[in-house]
KOLTORFI-706657 format. One record per residue (C-alpha): residue in one letter; y, z, x. Coordinates in steps of 0.5 Angstrom, whole numbers, plus 500, padded with zeros to 3 digits. Layout:
# KOLTORFI-706657
AYZX;...
END
This chain:
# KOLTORFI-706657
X262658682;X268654681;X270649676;X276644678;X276645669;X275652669;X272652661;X273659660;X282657660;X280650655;X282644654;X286639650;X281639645;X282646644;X289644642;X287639637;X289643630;X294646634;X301647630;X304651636;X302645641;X303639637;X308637632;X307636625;X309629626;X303628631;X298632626;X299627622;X298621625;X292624627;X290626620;X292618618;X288616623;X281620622;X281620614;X276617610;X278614605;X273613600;X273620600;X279621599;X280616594;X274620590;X276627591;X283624587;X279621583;X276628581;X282632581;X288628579;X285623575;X279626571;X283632569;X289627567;X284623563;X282629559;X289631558;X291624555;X284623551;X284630548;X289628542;X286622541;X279624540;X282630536;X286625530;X280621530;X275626528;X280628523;X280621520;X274621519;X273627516;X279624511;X276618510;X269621508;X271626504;X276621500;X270616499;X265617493;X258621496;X252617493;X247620494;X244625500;X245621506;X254621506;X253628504;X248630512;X254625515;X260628513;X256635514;X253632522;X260630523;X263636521;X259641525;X260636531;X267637531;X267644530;X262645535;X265640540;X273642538;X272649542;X270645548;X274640548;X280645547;X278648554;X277642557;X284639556;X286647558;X282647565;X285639566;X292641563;X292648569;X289644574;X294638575;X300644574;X297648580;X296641584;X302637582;X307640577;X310647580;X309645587;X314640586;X319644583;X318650589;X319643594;X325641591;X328649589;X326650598;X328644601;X336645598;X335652599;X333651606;X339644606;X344649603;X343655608;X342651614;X349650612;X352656610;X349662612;X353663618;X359664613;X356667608;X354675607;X348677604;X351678597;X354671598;X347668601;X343671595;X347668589;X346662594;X339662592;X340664585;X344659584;X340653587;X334655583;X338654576;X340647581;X333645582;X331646575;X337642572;X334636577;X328637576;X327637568;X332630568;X328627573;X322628569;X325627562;X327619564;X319619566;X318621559;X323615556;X320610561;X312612559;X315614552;X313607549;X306606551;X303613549;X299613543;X297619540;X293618534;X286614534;X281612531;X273611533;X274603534;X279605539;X272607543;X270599543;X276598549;X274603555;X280600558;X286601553;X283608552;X284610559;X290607560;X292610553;X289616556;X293616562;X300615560;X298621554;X297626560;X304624564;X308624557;X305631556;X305633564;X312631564;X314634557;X313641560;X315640566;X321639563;X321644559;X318649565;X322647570;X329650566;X326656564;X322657571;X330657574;X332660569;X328666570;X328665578;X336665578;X337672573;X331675578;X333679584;X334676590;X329678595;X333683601;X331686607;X329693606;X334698609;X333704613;X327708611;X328715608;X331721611;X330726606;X323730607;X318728601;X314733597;X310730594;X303726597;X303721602;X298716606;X297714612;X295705611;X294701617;X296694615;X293688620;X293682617;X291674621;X286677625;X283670626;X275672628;X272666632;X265665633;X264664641;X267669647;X272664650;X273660643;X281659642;X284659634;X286653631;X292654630;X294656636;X290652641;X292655648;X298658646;X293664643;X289668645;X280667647;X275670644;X275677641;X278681646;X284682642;X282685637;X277689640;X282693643;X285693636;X280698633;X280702639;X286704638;X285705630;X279709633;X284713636;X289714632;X284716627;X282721631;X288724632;X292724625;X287721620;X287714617;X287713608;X286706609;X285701613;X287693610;X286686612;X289682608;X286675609;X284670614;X280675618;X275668620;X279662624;X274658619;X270661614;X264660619;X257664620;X258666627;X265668626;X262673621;X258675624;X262677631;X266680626;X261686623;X259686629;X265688632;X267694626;X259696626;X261699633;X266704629;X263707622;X268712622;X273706621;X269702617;X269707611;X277705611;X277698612;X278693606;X279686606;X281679602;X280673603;X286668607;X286660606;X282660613;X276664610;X276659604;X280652605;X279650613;X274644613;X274643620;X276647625;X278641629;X280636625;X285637619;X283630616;X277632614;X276633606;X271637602;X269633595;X269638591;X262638589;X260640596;X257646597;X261648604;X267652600;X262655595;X257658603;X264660604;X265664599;X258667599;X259668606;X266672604;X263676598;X257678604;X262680608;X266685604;X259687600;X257690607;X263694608;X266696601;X261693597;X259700593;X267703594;X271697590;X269696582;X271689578;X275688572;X271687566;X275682562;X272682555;X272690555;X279691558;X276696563;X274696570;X267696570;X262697575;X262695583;X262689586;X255691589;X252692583;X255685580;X252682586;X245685587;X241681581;X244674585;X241677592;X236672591;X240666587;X246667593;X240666600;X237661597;X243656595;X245659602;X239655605;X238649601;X246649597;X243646591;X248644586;X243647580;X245653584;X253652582;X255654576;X254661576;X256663583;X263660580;X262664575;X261671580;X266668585;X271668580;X268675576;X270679583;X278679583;X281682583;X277688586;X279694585;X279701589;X279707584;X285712585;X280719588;X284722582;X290720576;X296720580;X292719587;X294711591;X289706588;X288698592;X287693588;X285686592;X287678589;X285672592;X291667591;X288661595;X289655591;X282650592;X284646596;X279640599;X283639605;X284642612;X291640612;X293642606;X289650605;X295653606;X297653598;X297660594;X297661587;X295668583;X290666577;X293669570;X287672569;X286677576;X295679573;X291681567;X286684571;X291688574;X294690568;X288693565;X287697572;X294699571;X293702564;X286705565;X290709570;X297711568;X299716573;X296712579;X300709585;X297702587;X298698593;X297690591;X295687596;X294678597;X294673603;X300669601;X308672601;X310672593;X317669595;X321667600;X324671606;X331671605;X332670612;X333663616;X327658617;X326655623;X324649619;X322646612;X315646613;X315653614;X318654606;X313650603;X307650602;X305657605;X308661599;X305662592;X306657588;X308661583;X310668586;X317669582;X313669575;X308673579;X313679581;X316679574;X309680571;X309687577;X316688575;X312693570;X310697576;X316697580;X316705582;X308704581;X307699587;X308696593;X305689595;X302688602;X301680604;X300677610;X299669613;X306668616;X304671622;X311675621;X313682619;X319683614;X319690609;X323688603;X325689597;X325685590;X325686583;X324694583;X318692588;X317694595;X313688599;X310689606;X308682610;X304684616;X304681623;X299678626;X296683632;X291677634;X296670634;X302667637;X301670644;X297668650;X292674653;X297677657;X303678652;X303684647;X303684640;X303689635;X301692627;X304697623;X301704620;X305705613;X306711610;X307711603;X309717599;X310720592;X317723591;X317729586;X321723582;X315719581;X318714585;X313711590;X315707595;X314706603;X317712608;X315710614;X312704619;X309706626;X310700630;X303700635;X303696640;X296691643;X298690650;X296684653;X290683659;X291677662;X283677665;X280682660;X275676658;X274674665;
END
């Protein structure tokens, strides 16, 4: 048979979401045409003006419980019945004084990730990229990272002068001593309580930003990496494959959504991937084999199942494999329209990260260990953290009760970062982040943040392990490629939001560790701040069924100086098959 469409080549729905086929100027008429507006403006509602009302209200409750503990203490106790109302309202304040001091913390972090630092990451990148766009053909290398240093204490200036003028503007309508009465007027005290949380927002971004320039101009500048060593190594070495993008689809002939047509169909491709890691491994033995993030196009079922059914045709290799999750195994809404929102009680994201925890548990589950943050200690695996919830996570995967939610946060939030043990004290460890931002929104999934507490988690780990060697390995790049950007798009919105102040908390490890990511879908060996980072290609994007594309196989030493670092890369290369899924 012969179709006039034939369906295996798609269509123009396949290139729906696609940023290689459409500009983002179309996406974003589509995005504006196809969103919901009730469930954006609740989704606001829940991330920005629930926090900030929080924020605002935290010291007006906090100065009115103090007042009326004041005013009862001052006046004559008569009797039993004053002294059990100063001793309830003591014990409710003290009670409540914890939680209300976390709950102001939560919304003070969570309006900081959303909207304080990206804005000066915005502003510190479009000059960068203004600037260089300019200038980079009459400047070197040196010239160009002091540009960039430069820039950075620019951006922290303009910043903290635009939000300091906010402060002056919302200055006189903040109130931040109350009173019970207050909670007579709903009304006031919201407003009250919103212009309390942009005085306090505006303050520390003020603050903030000066001292992230500061710190950002003082840092060394990201460089290309230079030749690879040429004296011979004595010490111990291992072999690393580095695959990264693999964007797992969940039917034969299915394109990616970013790619559309401009990509490969189906699974092909990466089948012929781990064919030749087979025989690679065969030949000169693998030690690891690492997927930094978005493994699945969508996070779907299907999708992971392809997956697993794919490595189960290779034990030997998936012995070797590890992976985290990308922004399209959590963030992606809808593989074909980026207008469509999760509210944040959803129970989509939180299937998405059982699917996730599911799929690595089958690989790695008993291999990788968590960190146990009260005990300051890596602990046991992640296998054994999920087994009492076996039960918990298949029944919220086939009802998604909301009931059901809270401790799987809990445990999703418990399992990073995973760790894999050094086999011995100064043997080579991994320890695995996730640095996906949430976000509620297709458009907008590509956010990367590190938690404070997984850089604690890698601390610990550290310290448990003094002698040892590590690959840190995450989805997102920790600092922008100090190499020109065909576009703004393609500076903002992709890093983490907050990577300089995460490769300052690694500089410690500088000699110790090498940072592996993925997401741009490029490769780029650099260095920054003592440390060696590795981004990896895509062998499953940015090409056609007849193109050929490529990964890396890493080899990382230990010198006899202790130093650790990156030997050499062996380019394999996937050649194309232009009817392989005929």
């Amino acid at each position: 048979m012969k179709p006039l469409i034939d369906p295996r080549h798609g269509d123009l729905e396949d290139d729906a979401s696609s940023t290689k086929r459409r500009s983002l100027l179309s996406l974003a008429g589509s995005l504006l045409a196809e969103i919901s507006l009730p469930k954006l403006a609740l989704s606001w509602t829940l991330l920005f003006l629930v926090p900030g009302l929080l924020l605002g209200l935290a010291p007006l409750v906090a100065s009115a419980w103090v007042s009326l503990v004041k005013d009862k203490i001052a006046s004559p106790l008569i009797g039993i019945w004053p002294a059990l109302l100063l001793m309830l309202v003591l014990a409710v304040g003290l009670f409540g004084a914890r939680s209300l001091l976390r709950m102001a913390e939560n919304s003070f972090w969570s309006l900081n990730s959303l909207a304080v630092e990206p804005i000066y990451v915005a502003c510190r990148e479009g000059l960068r990229h203004l600037a260089e766009k300019i200038l980079r053909s009459r400047l070197g290398k040196s010239q160009l990272a002091m540009l960039r240093a430069v820039i950075a204490a620019a951006s922290g200036i303009i910043i903290c002068g635009i939000a300091s003028m906010v402060i002056l503007v919302f200055w006189s309508s903040s109130r931040w001593l109350g009173n019970f009465v207050d909670l007579a007027s709903p009304h006031d005290l919201a407003s009250v309580a919103i212009t309390n949380s942009i005085v306090l927002v505006s303050a520390y971004l003020a603050v903030a930003a000066l001292v992230w320039a500061f710190a950002d101009a003082t840092m060394p500048q990201p460089l290309d990496f230079g030749p690879f060593p040429a004296n011979p190594v004595t010490g111990r070495t291992w072999r690393v494959a580095h695959l990264s993008d693999i964007h797992v689809v969940g039917e034969r002939y299915g394109f990616r959504i970013e790619s559309g047509r401009s990509g490969p169909r189906g699974n092909g491709r990466l089948n012929r991937v781990l064919e030749l890691l087979d025989v690679i491994h065969t030949n000169n033995p693998l030690d690891s084999i690492l997927i930094t993030g978005d493994i699945t196009d969508a996070g779907r079922s299907a999708e992971w199942s392809e997956l697993l059914k794919a490595i189960a045709a290779y034990p030997r290799l998936a012995e070797r494999i590890l992976m985290l999750p990308g922004n399209h195994d959590l963030n992606i809404v809808d593989r074909a329209n980026p207008a469509r929102l999760d509210l944040p009680m959803s129970p989509n994201r939180k299937l998405r990260r059982l699917r996730f925890l599911s799929g690595v548990d089958a690989l790695h589950g008993e291999r990788v260990r968590l960190v146990d943050q009260t005990g300051g200690r890596v602990a046991g695996s992640l296998s054994e953290a999920l087994r009492p919830h076996h039960q918990e996570i298949a029944r919220f995967a086939d009802v998604g009760r909301p009931r059901l939610s809270r401790s799987l946060n809990e445990l999703w939030a418990a399992a990073f970062p995973m760790i894999l043990p050094p086999d011995r004290n100064d043997g080579l460890g991994v320890i695995l982040l996730n640095s996906n931002a949430d976000t509620h929104f297709s458009f907008t999934n590509a956010l990367g943040l590190v938690s404070a507490e997984q850089v604690r988690g890698i601390d610990i780990a550290a310290a448990q392990f003094p002698q040892a060697y590590w690959i840190i390995a995450l989805h997102h790049h920790v600092v922008e490629y100090p190499k020109a950007a065909k576009t703004l798009s393609e500076r903002i919105g992709t890093a983490l939001v907050n990577g300089n102040w995460f490769v300052r908390r690694l500089q410690a490890l500088g000699g110790r560790a090498v940072i592996m990511h993925g997401h741009r879908h490029i490769d780029w060996f650099g260095r920054c701040a003592g440390l060696v980072i590795l981004s990896a290609p895509s062998p499953v994007m940015e090409a056609t069924d007849d193109v050929s594309t490529y990964f890396y196989i890493h080899t990382l030493a230990a010198g006899a100086d202790r130093q650790f670092g990156l030997l050499s890369a062996e380019r394999i290369v996937v050649p194309g098959q232009p009817e392989a899924d005929n």
